[in-house]
N, C-alpha and C positions, 0 to 999 in steps of 0.2 A: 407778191409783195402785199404787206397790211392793208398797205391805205388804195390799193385799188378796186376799184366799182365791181361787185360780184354780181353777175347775170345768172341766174335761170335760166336757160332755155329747152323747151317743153317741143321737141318735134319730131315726130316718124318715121320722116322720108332720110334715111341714112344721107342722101348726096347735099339735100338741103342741111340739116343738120350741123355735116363735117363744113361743109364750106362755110355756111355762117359762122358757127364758132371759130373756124381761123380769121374768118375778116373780122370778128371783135375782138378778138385777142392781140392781132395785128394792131388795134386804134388802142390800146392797152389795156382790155377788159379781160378780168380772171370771171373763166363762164364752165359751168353746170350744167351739160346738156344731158337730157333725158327721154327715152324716145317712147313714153305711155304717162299717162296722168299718174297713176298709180304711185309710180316711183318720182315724179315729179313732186307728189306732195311731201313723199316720206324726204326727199332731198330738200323741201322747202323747210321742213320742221327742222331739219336736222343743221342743214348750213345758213338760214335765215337769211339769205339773197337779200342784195340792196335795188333790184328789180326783179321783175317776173317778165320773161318772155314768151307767151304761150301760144300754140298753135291751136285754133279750134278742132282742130279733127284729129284727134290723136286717139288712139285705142284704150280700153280698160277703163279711163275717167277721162271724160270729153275736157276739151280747154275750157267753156262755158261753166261747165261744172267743178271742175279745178279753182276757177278762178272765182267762184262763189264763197269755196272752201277759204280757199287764202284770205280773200277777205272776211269772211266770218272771225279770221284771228288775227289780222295785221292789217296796217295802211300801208303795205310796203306797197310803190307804183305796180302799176300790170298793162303791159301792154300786149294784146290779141294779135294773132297774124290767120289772115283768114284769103282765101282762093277765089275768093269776089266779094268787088267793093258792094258789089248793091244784094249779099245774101242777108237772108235776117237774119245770120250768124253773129254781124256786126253789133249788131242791136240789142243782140241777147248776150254778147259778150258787153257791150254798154252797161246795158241793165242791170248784167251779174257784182261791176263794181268795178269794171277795167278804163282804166283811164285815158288810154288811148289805143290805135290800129294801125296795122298795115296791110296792106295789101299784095297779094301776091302774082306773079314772081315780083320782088325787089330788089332795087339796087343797094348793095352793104354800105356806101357811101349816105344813102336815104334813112337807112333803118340805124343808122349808127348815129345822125342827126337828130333822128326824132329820139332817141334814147335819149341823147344829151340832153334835148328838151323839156323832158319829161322830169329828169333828175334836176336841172336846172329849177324846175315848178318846187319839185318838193326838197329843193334845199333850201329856199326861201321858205317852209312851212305855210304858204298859205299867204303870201305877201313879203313878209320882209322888206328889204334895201325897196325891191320895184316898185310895192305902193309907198311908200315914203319920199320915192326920188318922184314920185307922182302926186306928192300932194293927199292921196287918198288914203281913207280910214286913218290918219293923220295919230292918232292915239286915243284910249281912253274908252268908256263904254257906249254905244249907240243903241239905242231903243225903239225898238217900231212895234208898238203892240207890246205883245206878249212876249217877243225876241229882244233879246239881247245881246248883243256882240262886241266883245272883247277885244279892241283889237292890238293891245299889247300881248294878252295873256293867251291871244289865239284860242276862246273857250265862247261858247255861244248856250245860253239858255234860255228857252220856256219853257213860258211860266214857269220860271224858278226852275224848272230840269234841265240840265246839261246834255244835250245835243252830241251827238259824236256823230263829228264830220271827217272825210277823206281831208288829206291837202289840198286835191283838185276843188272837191268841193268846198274847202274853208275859202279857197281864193276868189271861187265865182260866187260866194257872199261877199265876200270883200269889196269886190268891182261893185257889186248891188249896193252893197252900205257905204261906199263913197259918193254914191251922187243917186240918191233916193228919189223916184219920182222921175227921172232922167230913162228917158228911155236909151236902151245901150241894142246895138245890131249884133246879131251872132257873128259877124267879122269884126268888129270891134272886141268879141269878146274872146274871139279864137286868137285873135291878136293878144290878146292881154293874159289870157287865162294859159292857152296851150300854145303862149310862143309863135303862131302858126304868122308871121310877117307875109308870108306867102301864099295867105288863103288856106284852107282847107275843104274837110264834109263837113258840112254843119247839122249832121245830127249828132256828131259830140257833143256840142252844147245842147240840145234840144232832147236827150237821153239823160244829159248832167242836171237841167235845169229840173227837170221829173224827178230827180230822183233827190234833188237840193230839196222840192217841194213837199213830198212825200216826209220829210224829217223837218221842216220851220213850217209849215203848213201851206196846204194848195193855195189859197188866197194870197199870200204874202207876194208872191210873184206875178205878176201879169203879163200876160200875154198882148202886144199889140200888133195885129196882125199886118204883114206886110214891113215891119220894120223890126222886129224885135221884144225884146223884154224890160221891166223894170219892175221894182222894187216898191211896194207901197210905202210912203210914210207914214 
């Protein structure tokens, strides 16, 4: 059908594979599995997926490396599936632009929540209805410095250059430029930012916040340690 959610999925292991793709298509997702990066990308180009599901270890073009690619040309979500929570695979699937993970083995009931999640973040673009029914970045332009953010036209620049932010990342300046100065906890922001009601890893944020800084500048962010982050005015 048109208007159903098209998945990606990038993974090897033939049994993993076939099963997850019948439990998404069971929650009514038309899905794309692919079992080498290679051909994952040529299917990325080709069918422009409204997520990416990728395995870090997959043959020919690693998931880390695939998902560098795809971001180098879309903000479409990318969620990592990786065979341990605490490998640096996580980290470096973080780093590459992937906006969230799972861990494996998983439950399809799990991975099928956190998808929603995720699409839930970027159909809001970066806020929407949620900061508005919150009061925050309320409309109009906010200026800290050299930054700029836009928060009707969802557009951020310094010094006069325009920024190109993920969603993930347009939202967690969002939370920053609604309460300036306010120091926010990485569970306060796993809450707001990735959905997470239920807690998370907090090195999601803490890979997203690096990589927010690296593009508004290192300083703009602060670190306080033992509680969290905020936002200079």
């Amino acid at each position: 059908m048109a208007d159903q959610t098209h998945v990606l999925f990038v993974e090897d292991d033939d049994v993993i594979r076939e099963a997850t793709q019948l439990a998404l298509e069971r929650n009514g997702f038309a899905v794309t599995a692919m079992p080498d990066g290679l051909s994952g990308l040529e299917s990325f180009r080709a069918r422009q997926p409204d997520i990416a599901l990728l395995d870090v270890m997959v043959p020919g073009l690693d998931g880390v490396s695939l998902c560098r690619r795809i971001r180098d040309e879309s903000t479409v979500p990318v969620i990592m599936l990786s065979a341990r929570a605490d490998s640096i695979d996580v980290v470096l699937g973080l780093e590459a632009g992937a906006d969230d993970y799972v861990t494996k083995p998983f439950d399809g009931a799990v991975l099928v929540a956190r998808i929603r999640a995720v699409l839930r973040r970027f159909g809001h673009a970066g806020g929407g209805d949620r900061q508005d029914d919150r009061g925050a970045a309320a409309g109009g332009v906010l200026t800290f410095g050299e930054l700029e953010v836009d928060t009707d036209g969802m557009e951020v620049l310094r010094s006069g250059r325009p920024v190109a932010l993920t969603p993930t990342e347009m939202r967690l300046l969002l939370e920053f430029s609604s309460a300036p100065g306010t120091v926010l906890s990485r569970d306060k922001l796993l809450e707001r930012v990735w959905d997470y009601g239920w807690g998370g890893d907090t090195r999601v944020v803490d890979v997203h916040v690096q990589r927010l800084r690296t593009k508004i500048g290192q300083d703009r962010i602060e670190t306080v340690r033992g509680f969290g982050y905020k936002l200079k005015a």
